[in-house]
ZASE-421938 format. One record per residue (C-alpha): residue number from 1; x, z, y. Coordinates in steps of 0.02 Angstrom, whole numbers, plus 32768, in hexadecimal, padded with zeros to 4 digits. Layout:
N
- nr	X	Z	Y
- NUM	X	Z	Y
...
// end
This chain:
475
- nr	X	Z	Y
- 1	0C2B	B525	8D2E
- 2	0B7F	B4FC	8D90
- 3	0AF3	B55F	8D52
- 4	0A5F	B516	8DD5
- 5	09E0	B4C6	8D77
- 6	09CB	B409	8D71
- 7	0936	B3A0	8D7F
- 8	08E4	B305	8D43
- 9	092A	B25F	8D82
- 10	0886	B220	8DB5
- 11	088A	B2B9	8E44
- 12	0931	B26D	8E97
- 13	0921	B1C4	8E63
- 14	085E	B1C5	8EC1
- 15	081F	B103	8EB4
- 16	07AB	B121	8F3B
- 17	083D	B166	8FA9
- 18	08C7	B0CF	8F88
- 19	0841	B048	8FB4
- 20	07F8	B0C2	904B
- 21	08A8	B0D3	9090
- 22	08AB	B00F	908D
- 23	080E	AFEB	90E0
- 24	0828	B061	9159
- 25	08E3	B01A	918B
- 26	08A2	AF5E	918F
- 27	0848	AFA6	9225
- 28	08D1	B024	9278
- 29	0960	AFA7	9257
- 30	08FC	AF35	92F4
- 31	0915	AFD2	935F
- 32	09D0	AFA1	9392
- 33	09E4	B068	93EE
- 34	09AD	B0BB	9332
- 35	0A3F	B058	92DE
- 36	0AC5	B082	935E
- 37	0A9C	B128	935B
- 38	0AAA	B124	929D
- 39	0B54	B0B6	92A0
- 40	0B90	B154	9332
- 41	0B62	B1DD	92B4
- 42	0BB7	B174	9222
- 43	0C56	B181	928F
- 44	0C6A	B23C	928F
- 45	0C82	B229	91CA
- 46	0BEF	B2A5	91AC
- 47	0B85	B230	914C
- 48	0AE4	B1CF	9138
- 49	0A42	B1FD	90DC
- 50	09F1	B17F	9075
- 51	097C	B156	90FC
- 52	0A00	B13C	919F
- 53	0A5C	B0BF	9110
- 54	09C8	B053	90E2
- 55	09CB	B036	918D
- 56	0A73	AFDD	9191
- 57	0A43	AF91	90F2
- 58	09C5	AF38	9151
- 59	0A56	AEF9	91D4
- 60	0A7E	AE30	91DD
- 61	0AC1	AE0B	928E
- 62	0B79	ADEC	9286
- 63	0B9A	AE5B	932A
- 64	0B60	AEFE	92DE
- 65	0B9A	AEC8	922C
- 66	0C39	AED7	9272
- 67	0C2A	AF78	92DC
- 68	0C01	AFB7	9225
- 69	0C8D	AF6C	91DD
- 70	0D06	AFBF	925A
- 71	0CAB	B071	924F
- 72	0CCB	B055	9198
- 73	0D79	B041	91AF
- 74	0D81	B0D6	921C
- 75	0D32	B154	91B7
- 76	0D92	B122	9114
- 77	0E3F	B12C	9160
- 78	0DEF	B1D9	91DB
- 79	0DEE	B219	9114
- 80	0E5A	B1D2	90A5
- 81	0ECC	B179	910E
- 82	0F15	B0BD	90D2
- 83	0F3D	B102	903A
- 84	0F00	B09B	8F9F
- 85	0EDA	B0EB	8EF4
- 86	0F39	B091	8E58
- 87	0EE4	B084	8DB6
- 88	0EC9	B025	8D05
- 89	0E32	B02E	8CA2
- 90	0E50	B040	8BD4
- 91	0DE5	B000	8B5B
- 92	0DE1	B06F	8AC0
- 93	0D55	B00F	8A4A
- 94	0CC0	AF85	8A6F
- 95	0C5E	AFB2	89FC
- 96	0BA8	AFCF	8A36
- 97	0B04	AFFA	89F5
- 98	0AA5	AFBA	8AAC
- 99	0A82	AF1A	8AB7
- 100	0A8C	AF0E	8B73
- 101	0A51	AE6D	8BC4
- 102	0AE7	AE60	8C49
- 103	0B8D	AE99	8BDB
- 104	0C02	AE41	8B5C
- 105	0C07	AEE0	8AF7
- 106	0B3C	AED5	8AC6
- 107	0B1F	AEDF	8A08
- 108	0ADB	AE35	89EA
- 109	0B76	ADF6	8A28
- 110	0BDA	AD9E	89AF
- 111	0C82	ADE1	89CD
- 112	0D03	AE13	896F
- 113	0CF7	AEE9	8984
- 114	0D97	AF3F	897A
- 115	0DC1	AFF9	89AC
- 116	0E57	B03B	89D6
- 117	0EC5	B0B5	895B
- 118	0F2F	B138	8990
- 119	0FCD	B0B9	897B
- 120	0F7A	B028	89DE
- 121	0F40	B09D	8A5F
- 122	0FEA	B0DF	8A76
- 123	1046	B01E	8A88
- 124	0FA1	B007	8B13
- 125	0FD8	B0A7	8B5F
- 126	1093	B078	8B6D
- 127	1074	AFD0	8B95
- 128	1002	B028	8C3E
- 129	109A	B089	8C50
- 130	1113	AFF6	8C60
- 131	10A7	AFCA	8CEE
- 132	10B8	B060	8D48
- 133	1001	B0A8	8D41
- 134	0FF1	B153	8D2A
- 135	0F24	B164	8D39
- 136	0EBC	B122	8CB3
- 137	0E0F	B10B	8CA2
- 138	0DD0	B115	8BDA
- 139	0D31	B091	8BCD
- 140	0CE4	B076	8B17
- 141	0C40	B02C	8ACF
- 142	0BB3	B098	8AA7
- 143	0BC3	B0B2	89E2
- 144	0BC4	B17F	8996
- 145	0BF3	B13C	88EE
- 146	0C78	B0BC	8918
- 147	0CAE	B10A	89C3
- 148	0C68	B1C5	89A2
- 149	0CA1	B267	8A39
- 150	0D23	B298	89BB
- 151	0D8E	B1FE	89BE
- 152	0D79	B201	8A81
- 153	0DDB	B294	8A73
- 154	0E4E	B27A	8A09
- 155	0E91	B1D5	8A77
- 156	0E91	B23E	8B08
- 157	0F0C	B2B8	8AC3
- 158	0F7B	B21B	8A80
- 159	0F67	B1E0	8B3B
- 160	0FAB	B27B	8B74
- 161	1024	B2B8	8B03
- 162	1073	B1FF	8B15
- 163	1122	B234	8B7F
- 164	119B	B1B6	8BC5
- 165	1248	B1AF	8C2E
- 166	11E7	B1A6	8CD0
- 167	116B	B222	8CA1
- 168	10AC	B21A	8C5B
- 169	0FFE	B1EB	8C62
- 170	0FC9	B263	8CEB
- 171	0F02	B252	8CE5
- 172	0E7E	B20B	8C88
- 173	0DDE	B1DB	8CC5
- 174	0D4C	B1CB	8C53
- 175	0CC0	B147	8C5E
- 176	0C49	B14D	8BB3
- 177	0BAB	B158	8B86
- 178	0B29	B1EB	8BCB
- 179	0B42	B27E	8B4C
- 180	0B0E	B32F	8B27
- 181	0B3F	B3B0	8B83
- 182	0BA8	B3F5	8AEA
- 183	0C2B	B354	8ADF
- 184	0C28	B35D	8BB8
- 185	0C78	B3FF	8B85
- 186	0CDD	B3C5	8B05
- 187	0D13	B336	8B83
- 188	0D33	B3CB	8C1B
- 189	0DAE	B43C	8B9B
- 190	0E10	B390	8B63
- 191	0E3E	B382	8C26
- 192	0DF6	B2E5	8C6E
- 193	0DDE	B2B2	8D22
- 194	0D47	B27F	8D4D
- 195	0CB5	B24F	8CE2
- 196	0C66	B19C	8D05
- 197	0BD9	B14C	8CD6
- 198	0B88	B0B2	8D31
- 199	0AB9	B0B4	8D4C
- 200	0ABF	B000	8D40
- 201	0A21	B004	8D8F
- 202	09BE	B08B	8DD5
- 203	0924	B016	8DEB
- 204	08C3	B05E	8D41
- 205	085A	AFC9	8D17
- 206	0903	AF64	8D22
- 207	0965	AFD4	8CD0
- 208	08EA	AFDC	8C2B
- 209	08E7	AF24	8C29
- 210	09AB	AF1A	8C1A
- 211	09C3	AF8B	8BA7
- 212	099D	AF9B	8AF7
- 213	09EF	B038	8A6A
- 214	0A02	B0DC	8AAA
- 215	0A40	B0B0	8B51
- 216	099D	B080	8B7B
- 217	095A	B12B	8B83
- 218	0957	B127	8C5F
- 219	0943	B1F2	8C75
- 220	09D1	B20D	8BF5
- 221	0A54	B18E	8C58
- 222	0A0C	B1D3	8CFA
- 223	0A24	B287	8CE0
- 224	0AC4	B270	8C8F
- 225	0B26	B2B7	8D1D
- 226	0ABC	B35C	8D38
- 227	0ADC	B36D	8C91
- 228	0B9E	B343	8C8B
- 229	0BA3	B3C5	8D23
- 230	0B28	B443	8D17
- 231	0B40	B45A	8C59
- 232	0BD8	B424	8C3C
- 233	0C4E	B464	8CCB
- 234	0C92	B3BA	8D01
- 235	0CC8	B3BF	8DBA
- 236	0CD7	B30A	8DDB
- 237	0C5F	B26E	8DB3
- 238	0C53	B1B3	8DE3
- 239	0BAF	B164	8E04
- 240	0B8E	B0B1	8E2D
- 241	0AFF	B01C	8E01
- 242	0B39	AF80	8DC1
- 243	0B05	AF0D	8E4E
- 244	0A97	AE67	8E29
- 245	0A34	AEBE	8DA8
- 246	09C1	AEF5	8E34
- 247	09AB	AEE5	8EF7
- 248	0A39	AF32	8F4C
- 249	09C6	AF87	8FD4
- 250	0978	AFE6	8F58
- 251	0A07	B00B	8ED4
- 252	0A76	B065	8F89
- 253	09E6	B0C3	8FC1
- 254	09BE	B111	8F00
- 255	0A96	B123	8EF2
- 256	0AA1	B187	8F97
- 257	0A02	B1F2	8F57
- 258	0A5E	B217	8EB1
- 259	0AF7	B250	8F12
- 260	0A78	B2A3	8F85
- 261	0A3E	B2F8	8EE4
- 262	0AC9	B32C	8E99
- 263	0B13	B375	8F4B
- 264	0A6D	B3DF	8F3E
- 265	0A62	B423	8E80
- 266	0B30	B41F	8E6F
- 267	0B6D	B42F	8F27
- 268	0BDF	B39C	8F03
- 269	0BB6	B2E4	8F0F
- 270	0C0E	B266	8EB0
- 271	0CD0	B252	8EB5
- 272	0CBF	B1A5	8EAF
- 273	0C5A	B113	8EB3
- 274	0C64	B07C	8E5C
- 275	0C39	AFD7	8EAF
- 276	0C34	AF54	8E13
- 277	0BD8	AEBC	8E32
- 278	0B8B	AE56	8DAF
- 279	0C18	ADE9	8D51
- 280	0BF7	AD3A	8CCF
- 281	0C0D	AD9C	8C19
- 282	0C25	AD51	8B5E
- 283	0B70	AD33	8B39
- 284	0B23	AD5B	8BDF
- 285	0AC4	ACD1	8C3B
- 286	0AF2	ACF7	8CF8
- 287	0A84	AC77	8D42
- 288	09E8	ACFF	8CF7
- 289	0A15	AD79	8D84
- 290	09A5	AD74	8E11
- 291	09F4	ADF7	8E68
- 292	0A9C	ADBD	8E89
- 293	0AFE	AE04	8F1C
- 294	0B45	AD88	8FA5
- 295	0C12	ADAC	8FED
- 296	0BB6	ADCE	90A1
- 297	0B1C	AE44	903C
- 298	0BAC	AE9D	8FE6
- 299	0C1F	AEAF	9069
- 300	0B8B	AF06	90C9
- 301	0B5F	AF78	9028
- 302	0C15	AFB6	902F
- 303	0C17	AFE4	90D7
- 304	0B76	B045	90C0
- 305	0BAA	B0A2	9030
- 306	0C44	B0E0	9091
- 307	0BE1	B116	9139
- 308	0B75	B170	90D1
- 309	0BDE	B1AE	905B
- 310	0C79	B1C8	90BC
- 311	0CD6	B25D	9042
- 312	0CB4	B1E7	8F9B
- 313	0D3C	B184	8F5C
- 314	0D0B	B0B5	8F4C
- 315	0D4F	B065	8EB1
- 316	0D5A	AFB3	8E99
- 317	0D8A	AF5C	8E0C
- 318	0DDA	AEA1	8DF2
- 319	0D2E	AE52	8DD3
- 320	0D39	AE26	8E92
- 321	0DB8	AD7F	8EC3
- 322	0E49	ADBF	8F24
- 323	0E33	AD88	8FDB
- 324	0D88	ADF0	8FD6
- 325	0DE0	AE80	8F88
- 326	0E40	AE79	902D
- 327	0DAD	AE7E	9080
- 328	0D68	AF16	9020
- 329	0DEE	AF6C	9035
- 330	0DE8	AF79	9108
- 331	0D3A	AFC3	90F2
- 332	0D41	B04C	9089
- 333	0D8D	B037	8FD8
- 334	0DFD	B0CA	8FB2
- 335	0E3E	B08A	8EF5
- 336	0E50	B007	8E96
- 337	0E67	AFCD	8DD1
- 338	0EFE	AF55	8DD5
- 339	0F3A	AEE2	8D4B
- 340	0EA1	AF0A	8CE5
- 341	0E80	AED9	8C3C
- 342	0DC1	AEF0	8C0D
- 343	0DDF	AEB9	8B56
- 344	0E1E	AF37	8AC4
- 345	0ED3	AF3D	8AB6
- 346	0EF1	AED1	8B42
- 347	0F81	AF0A	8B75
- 348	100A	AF18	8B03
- 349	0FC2	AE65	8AC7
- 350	0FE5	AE15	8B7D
- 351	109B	AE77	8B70
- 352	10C0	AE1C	8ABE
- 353	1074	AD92	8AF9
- 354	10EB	AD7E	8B90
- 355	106F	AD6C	8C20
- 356	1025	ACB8	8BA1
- 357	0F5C	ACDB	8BB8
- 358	0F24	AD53	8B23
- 359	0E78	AD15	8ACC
- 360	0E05	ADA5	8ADF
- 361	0D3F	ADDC	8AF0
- 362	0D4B	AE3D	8B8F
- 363	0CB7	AE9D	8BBC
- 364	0CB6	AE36	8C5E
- 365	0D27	ADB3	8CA1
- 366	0D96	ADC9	8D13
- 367	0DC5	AD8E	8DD5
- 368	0E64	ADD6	8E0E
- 369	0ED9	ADB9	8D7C
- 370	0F85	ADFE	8DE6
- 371	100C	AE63	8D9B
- 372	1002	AF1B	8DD9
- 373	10AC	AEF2	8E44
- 374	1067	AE67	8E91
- 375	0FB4	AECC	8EC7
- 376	1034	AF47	8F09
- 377	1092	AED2	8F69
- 378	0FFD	AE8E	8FB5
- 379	0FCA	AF3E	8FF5
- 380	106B	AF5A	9043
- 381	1056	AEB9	90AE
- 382	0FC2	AEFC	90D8
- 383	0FD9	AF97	9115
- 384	0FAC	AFFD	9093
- 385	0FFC	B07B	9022
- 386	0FDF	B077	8F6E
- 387	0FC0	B123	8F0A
- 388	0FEF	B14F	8E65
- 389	0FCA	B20B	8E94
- 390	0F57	B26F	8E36
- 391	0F93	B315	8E67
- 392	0EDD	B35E	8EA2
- 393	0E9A	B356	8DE7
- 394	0F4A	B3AF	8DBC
- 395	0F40	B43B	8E57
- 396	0E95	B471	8E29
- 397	0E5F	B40E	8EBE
- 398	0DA4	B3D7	8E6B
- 399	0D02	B3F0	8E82
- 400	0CB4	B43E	8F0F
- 401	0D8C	B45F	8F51
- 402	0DB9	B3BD	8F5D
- 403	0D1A	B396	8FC4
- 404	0D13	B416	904A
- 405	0DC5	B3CD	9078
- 406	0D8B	B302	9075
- 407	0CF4	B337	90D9
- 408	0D5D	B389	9158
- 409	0DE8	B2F8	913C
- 410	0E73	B374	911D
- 411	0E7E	B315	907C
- 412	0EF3	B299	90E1
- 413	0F8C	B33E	90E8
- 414	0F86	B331	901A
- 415	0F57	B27D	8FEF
- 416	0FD5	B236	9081
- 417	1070	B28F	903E
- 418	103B	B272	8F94
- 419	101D	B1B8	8F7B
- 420	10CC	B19A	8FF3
- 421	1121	B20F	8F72
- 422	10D4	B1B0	8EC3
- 423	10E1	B115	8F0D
- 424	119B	B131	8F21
- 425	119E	B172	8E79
- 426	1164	B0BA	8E4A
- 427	11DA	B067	8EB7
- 428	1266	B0AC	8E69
- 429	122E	B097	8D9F
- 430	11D3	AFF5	8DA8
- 431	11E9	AF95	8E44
- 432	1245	AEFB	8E66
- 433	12D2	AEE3	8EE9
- 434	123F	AE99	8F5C
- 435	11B8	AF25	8F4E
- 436	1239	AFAD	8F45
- 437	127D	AF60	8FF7
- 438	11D2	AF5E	9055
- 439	119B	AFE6	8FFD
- 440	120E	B066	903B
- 441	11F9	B026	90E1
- 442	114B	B04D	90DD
- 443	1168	B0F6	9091
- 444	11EF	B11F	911B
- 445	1170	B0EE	91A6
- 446	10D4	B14D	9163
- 447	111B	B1F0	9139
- 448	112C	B210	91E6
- 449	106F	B1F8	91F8
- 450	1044	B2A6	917F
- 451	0FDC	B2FA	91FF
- 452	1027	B39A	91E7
- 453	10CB	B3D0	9207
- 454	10F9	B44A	918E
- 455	1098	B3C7	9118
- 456	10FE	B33E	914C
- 457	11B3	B393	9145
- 458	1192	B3D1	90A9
- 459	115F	B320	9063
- 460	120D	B2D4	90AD
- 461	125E	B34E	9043
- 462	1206	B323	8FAB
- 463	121E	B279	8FD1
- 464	12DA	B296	8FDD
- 465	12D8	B2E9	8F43
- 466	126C	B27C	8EDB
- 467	12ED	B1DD	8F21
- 468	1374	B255	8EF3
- 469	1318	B23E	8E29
- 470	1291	B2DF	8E2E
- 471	11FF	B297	8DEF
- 472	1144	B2EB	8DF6
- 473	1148	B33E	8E94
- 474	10B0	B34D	8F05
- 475	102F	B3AB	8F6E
// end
């Protein structure tokens, strides 16, 4: 557990310092020598500080937005390789007690509230399962009487203990409301993955105008993670605004000072970060938003992120249409929700239902709307290699261990063997005769590309064995 003291928000998240840093690269982004140099330095996957990135922020010429674009490229395969993270988020309850100005789920909402019991959560669970996913990602409203720590628990060892004929649930990720140290503890022993919780925005005069109930309180959200870390021994967390609540140069600088932050106090950044962008919710008038992020803006943002940020994972979720997920994807995304209900029970309803459109209140509404195969299939056409792996949680690799091998990119000799080996799992217990065909063609081509050679004849082995009907083996 980390035992170095944390500090107030308003010391890492310095107003003065996010709107400096702008000013200042409005001026150094016109000095064409400065950005090259910080576009060269990007390349050697070492990082940016918050400063070198508000520069690129400030970039709009089309030539060096797509130098940027290519280092981004670079750097995220010089790490992670093409492998692409698989995941599902699960919606456990909407009730809420914040009556946030941008979400579906606010309190003065008139929706029909529902949360999950132990039997519903476990037809959710094995309808996730019939869909091959493996990684979940618990979301719930903010509500300790209808939606108190306990019952978070208690659905996370129904998640868990959940066993089928091609195996289990093999991690949960966590994304709920800041909390004490105590239940971060309580969250820690019950053997989640990483903690997330979404700033929404770090801009404090925007943030208290969004927000009303406890989530309002900015220094309690803000510190949440020194708090999930420091006190309560969680190696892994997931950071990320919510962008259009705020302008984007300001919300990437104050993100890449929080992971700047948390580097210092915790001497691990975030795992991941989250990219949402502001969505059309039940209730929510989108055309309010001032601050709304353009495809050529965003595109930029992501690119900026990863350069500066090059060990994190990127998530990004179906709120984006599916040609510019494509896009996303060959500058830096690492994983990605597919086939994503945002509503509670979603999805045993769409399996009874047939694939007939389900009416539900969704938190958000939704772009890409594929089945998981067909998101998988789209991947493999592009190059990419789809991951159910979550063997680093399961090796101990966390925390500061995983890092020190992303940073050096020796991450690529685990996660390489790893998502070829649980992506043939899925070939062989949920693909069709299509997938299953291009799929093992991509598998047989990119095991040969494990950069090390012990590493990469032990994965043929395990690859052998796991076609041969092992299941669960990995690095």
């Amino acid at each position: 557990m980390y035992n170095v003291k944390s500090m107030d928000c308003n010391e890492y998240i310095d107003d003065g310092e996010v709107l400096e840093s702008i000013s200042e690269a409005k001026k150094l982004v016109k000095n064409k020598a400065e950005v090259y140099r910080i576009l060269e330095k990007a390349r050697n996957y070492k990082g940016l500080t918050h400063r070198e990135a508000a520069v690129l922020l400030e970039v709009d010429d089309d030539e060096t937005l797509g130098l940027m674009f290519k280092i981004a490229k670079e750097v995220k395969e010089a790490i992670y390789g093409k492998r692409i993270v698989i995941f599902a988020p699960l919606y456990l309850s909407n009730y809420c007690v914040n009556n946030c100005k941008y979400c579906g789920y606010k309190c003065s909402n008139k929706i029909a509230r529902h949360r999950l019991s132990q039997e519903e959560l476990r037809e959710e669970v094995r309808a996730l399962e019939r869909m091959g996913h493996k990684r979940l990602l618990l979301e719930a409203g903010e509500d300790d009487q209808n939606c108190p720590i306990e019952y978070i628990l208690e659905c996370i060892n129904t998640i868990y203990s959940e066993k089928f004929e091609n195996g289990s649930i093999r991690r949960i990720n966590i994304d709920i409301a800041a909390t004490t140290e105590e239940n971060y503890r309580k969250l820690k022993e019950a053997k989640i993955g990483t903690y997330t919780l979404f700033q929404e925005t770090y801009h404090k005069p925007t943030y208290l105008a969004m927000h009303s109930g406890p989530k309002a309180d900015y220094e309690w959200h803000t510190e949440a993670m020194d708090r999930a870390m420091l006190g309560g021994g969680i190696d892994d967390v997931g950071i990320g605004p919510l962008f259009g609540l705020y302008d984007y140069h300001y919300e990437v600088v104050a993100l890449l000072m929080h992971a700047e932050h948390l580097e210092a106090v915790a001497g691990v950044g975030p795992h991941t970060i989250s990219i949402p962008r502001l969505l059309p919710a039940e209730g929510v008038d989108y055309s309010s938003f001032p601050y709304l992020v353009n495809d050529r803006d965003f595109k930029k943002v992501v690119a900026t992120i990863r350069l500066a940020v090059p060990y994190t994972g990127m998530i990004l979720s179906t709120r984006e249409r599916v040609e510019f997920r494509n896009e996303l994807l060959d500058i830096g995304i690492s994983q990605m929700s597919a086939g994503s209900c945002v509503g509670v029970g979603g999805y045993a309803k769409k399996s009874y239902a047939e694939d007939e459109d389900v009416d539900e209140k969704p938190q958000f509404y939704l772009a890409d709307h594929r089945k998981p195969i067909d998101v998988l299939k789209s991947l493999v056409r592009d190059g990419y290699i789809p991951s159910y792996c979550t063997a680093c949680y399961r090796e101990g690799r966390t925390g500061d261990r995983f890092m020190a091998l992303a940073k050096s990119g020796q991450i690529k000799n685990c996660c390489l063997p790893n998502a070829l080996l649980t992506f043939e799992e899925y070939l062989q217990d949920y693909a069709d005769d299509e997938l299953l065909e291009m799929g093992r063609r991509l598998i047989d081509s990119e095991i040969q590309n494990v950069p090390n050679e012990r590493q990469r004849q032990r994965a043929i082995e395990y690859l052998q064995r796991i076609r041969n009907g092992e299941r669960d083996l990995r690095f």
